[in-house]
C-alpha positions, 0 to 999 in steps of 0.5 A: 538905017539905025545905028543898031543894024551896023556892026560894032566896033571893038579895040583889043588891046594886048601886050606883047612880050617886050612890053608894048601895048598894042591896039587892034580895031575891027568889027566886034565880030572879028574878034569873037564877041558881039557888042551891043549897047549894054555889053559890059566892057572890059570883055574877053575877046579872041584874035586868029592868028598864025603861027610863024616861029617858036623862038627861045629867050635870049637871056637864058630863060626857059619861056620861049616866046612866039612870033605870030602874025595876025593876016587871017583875018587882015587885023592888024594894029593901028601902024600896020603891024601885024607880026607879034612876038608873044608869050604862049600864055596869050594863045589858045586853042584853034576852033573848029 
């Protein structure tokens, strides 16, 4: 079997409201781009998540921030993480 018929591998990374960098690993498919040997990278990539709460800015400010967690698909970042507290613009719509 060549190295072509195994799916590939892809790191997202994304910052998370309080700054941290985290890094996600999965098949490229998980993520919702298929990779091949020209693939131009950096690339868009999506991850499926839940919605687990709605919290307001402690400091006063008008952004709420959200707490999702990545288990639809069992993604989570390379300590085990996988609840996050986001700023809604790294949302976007459900598919399908």
């Amino acid at each position: 079997m060549d190295r072509a018929s195994f799916p590939a591998v892809a790191r997202v990374v994304f910052t998370d409201a309080q700054g941290h960098a985290w890094s996600l690993i999965d098949k490229a498919a998980i993520f919702g781009t298929d990779l091949d040997p020209e693939s131009a990278l950096p690339r868009p990539a999506v991850v499926r998540c839940v919605v687990k709460e709605f919290r307001d800015e402690s400091d006063g400010s008008s952004v709420p921030l959200v707490l999702v967690s990545t288990d639809p698909d069992g993604v989570a970042a390379e300590d085990g993480t996988a609840v996050f507290l986001v700023s809604p613009d790294l949302l976007g719509p459900t598919a399908g």
